[in-house]
N, CA, C and O atoms as a DFTB+ gen file, in Angstrom:
328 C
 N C O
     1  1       4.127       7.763      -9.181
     2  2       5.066       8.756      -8.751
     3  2       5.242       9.821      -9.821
     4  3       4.961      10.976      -9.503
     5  1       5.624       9.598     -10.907
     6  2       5.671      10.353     -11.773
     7  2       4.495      10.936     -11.986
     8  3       4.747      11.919     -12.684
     9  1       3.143      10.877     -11.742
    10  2       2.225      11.803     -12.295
    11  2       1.878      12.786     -11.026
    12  3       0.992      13.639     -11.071
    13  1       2.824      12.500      -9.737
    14  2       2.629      13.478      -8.953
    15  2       3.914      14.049      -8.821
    16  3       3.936      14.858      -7.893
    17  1       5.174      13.906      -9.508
    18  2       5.796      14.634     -10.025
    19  2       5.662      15.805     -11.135
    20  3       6.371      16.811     -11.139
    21  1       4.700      15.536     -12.023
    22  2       4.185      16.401     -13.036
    23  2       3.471      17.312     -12.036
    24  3       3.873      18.476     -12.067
    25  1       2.458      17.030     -11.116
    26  2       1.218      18.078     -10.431
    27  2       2.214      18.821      -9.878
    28  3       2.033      20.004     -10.166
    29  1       3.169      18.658      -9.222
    30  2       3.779      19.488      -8.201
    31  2       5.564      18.788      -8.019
    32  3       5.683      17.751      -7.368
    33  1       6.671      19.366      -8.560
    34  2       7.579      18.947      -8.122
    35  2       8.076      18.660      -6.865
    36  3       7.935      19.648      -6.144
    37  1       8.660      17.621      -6.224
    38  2       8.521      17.001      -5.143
    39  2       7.664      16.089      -4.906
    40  3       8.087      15.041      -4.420
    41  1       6.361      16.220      -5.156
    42  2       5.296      15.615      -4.583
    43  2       5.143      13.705      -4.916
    44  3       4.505      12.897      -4.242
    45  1       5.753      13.513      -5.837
    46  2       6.404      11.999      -6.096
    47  2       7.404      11.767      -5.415
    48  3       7.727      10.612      -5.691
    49  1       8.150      12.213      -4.621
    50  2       9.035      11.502      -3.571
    51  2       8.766      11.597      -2.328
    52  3       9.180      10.861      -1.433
    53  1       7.708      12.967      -2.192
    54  2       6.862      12.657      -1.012
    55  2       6.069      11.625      -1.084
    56  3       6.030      11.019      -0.014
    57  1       5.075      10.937      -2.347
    58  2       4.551       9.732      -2.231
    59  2       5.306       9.045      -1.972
    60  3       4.941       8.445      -0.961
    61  1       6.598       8.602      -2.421
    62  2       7.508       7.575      -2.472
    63  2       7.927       7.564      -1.137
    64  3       7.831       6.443      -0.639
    65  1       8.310       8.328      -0.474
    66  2       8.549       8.333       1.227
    67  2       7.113       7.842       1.631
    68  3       7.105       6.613       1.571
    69  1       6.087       8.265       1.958
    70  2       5.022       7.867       2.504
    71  2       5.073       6.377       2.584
    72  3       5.371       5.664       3.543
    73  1       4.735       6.078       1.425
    74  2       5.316       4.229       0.896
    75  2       5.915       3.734       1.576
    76  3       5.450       2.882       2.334
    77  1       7.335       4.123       1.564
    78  2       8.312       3.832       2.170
    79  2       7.996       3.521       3.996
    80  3       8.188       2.549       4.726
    81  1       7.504       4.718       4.175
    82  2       7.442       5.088       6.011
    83  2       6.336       4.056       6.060
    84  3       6.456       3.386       7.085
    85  1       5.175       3.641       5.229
    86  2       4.166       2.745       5.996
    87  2       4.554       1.509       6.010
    88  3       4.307       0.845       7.017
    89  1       5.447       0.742       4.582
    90  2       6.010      -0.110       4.617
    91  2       6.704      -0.561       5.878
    92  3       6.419      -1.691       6.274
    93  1       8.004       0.507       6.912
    94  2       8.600       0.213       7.680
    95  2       7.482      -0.075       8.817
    96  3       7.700      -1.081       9.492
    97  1       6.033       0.848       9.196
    98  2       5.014       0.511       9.786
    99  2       4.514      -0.972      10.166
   100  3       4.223      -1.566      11.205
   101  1       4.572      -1.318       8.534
   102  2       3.967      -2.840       8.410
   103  2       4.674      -3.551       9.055
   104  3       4.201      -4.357       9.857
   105  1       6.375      -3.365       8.783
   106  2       7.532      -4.323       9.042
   107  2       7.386      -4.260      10.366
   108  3       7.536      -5.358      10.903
   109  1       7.160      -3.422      11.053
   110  2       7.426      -3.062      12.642
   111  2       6.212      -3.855      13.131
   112  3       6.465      -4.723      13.966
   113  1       4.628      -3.671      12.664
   114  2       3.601      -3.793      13.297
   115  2       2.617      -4.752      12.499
   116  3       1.470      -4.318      12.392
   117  1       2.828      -5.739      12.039
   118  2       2.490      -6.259      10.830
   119  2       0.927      -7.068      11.359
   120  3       0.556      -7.935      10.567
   121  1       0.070      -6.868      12.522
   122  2      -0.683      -7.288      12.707
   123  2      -1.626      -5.862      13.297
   124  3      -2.556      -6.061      14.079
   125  1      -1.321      -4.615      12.891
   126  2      -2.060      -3.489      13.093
   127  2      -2.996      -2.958      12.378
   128  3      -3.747      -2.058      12.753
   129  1      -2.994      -3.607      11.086
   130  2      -3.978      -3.048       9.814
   131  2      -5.326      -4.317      10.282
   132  3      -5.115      -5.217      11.095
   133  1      -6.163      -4.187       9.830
   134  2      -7.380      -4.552      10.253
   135  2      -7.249      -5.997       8.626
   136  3      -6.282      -6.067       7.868
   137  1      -8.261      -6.725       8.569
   138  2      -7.638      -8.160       7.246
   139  2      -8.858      -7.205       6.228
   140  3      -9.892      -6.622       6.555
   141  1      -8.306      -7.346       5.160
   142  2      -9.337      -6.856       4.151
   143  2      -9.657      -8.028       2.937
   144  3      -8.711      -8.264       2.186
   145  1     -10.378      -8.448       2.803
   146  2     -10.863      -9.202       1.753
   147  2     -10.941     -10.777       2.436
   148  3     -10.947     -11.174       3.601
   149  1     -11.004     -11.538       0.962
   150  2     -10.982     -13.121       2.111
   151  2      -9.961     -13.533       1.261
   152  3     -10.153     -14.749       1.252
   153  1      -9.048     -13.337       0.574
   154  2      -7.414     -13.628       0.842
   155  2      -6.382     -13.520       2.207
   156  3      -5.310     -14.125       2.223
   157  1      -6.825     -12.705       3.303
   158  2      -6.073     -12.426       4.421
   159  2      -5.725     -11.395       4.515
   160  3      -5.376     -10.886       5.580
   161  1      -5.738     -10.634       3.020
   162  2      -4.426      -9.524       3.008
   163  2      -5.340      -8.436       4.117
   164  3      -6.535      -8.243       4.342
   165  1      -4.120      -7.915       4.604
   166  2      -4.430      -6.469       5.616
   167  2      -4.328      -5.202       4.550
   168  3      -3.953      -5.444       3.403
   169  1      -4.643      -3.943       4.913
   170  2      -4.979      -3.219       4.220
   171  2      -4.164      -1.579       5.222
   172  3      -4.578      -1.186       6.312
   173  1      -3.049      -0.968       4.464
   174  2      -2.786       0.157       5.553
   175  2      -2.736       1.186       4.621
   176  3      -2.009       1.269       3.631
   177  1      -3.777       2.149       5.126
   178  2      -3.840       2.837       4.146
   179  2      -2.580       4.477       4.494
   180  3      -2.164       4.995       5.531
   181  1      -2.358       4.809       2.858
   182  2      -1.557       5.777       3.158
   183  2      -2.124       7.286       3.638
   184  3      -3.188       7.840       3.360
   185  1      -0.973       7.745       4.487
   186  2      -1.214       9.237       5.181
   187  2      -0.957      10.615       3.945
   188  3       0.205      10.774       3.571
   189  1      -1.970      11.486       3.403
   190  2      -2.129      12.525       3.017
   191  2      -2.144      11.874       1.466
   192  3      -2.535      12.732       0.675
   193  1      -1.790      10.451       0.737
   194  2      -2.200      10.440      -0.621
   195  2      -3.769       8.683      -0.821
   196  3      -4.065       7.735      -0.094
   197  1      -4.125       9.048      -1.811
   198  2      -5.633       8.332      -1.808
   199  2      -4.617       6.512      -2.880
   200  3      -4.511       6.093      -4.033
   201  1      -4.183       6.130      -1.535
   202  2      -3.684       4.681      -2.176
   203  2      -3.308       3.536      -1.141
   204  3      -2.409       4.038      -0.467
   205  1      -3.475       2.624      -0.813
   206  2      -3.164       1.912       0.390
   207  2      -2.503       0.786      -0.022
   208  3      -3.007       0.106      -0.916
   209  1      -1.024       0.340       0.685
   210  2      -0.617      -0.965       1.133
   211  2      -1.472      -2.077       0.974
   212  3      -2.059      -2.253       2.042
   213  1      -1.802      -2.895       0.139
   214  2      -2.248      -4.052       0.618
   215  2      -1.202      -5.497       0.535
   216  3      -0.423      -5.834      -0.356
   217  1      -1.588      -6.251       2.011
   218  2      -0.099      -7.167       2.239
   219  2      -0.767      -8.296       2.555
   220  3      -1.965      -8.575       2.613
   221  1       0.371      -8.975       2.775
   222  2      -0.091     -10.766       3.848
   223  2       0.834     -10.863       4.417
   224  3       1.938     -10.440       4.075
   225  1       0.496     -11.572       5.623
   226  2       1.777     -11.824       6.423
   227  2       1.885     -13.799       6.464
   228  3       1.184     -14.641       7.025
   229  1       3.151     -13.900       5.549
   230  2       3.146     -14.995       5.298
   231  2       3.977     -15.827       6.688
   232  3       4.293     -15.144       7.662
   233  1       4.194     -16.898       6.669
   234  2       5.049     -17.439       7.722
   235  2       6.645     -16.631       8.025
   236  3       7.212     -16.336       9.077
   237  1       7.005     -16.460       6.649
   238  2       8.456     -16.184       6.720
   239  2       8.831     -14.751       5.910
   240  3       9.954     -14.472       5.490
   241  1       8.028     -14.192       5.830
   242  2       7.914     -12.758       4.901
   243  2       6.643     -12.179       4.954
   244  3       5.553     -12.743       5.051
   245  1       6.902     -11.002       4.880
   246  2       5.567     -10.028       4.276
   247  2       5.511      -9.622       2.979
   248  3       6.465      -9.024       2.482
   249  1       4.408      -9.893       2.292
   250  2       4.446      -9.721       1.199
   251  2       3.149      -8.363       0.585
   252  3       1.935      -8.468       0.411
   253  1       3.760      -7.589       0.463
   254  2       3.294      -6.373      -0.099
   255  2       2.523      -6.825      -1.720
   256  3       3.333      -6.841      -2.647
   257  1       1.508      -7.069      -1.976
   258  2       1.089      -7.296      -3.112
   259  2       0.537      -5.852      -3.735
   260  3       0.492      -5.770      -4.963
   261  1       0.272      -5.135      -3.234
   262  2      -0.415      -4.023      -4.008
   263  2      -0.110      -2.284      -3.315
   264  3      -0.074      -1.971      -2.125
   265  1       0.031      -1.595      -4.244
   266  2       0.019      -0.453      -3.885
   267  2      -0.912       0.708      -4.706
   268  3      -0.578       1.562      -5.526
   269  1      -2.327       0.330      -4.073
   270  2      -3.478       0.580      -4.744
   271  2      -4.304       2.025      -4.865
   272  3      -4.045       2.834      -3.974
   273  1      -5.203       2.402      -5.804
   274  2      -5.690       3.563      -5.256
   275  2      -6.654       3.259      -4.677
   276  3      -7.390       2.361      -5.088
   277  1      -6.942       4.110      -3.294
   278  2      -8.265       3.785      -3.025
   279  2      -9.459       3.989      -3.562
   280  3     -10.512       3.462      -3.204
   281  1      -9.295       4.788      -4.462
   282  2     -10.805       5.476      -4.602
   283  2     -11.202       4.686      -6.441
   284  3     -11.942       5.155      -7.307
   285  1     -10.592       3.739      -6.466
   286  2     -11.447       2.532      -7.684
   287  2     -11.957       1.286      -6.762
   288  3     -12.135       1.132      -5.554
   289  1     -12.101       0.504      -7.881
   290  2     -13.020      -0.295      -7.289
   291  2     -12.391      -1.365      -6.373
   292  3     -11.247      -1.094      -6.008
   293  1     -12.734      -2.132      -6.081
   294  2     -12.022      -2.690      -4.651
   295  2     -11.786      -4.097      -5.543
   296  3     -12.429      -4.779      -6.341
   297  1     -10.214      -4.103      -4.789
   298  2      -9.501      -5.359      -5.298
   299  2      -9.163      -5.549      -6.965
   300  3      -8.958      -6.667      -7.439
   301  1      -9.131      -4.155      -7.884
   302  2      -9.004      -4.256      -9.335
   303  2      -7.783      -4.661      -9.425
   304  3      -7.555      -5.253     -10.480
   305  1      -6.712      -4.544      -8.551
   306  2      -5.244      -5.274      -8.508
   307  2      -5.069      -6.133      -8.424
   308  3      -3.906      -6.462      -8.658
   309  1      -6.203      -7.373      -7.967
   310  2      -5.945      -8.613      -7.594
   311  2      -5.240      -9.622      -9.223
   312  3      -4.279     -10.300      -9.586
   313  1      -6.324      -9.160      -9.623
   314  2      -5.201     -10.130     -11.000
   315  2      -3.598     -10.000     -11.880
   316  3      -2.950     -10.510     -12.794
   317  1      -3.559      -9.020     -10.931
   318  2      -2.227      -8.145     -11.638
   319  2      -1.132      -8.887     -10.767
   320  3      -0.053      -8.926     -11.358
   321  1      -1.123      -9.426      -9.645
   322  2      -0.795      -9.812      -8.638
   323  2      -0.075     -11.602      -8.893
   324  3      -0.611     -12.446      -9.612
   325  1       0.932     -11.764      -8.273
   326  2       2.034     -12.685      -8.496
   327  2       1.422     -14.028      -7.550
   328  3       2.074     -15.069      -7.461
């Protein structure tokens, strides 16, 4: 957020809304993202910035593990991860 606060004021709380709005997406539709990897997690990617949601839908929660860029290498978040 902050380094798209530096490019353009505003533009970090427009990421931060985006976030926000796909998150409520997930909550609403949590079987709409397609499964990415062989952990389970689904993958929703965000509208107008290069970073995607990646989640699981556990029995009793969704769990948002990553809020990634897309354009590195795939799954470099996984060890960072709880």
């Amino acid at each position: 957020m902050a380094y798209y606060e530096e490019q353009r004021p505003g533009l970090g709380l427009a990421l931060l809304a985006e976030v926000e709005r796909a998150a409520e997406m997930i909550r609403h539709f949590p079987a709409a993202w397609p499964l990415h990897g062989p952990a389970g997690h689904r993958k929703a990617v965000l509208v107008g910035f290069p970073f995607a949601l990646h989640y699981l839908e556990l029995p009793d929660v969704l769990w948002i593990s990553a809020v990634a860029h897309a354009k590195r290498e795939p799954f470099y978040w996984r060890d960072r991860t709880c």
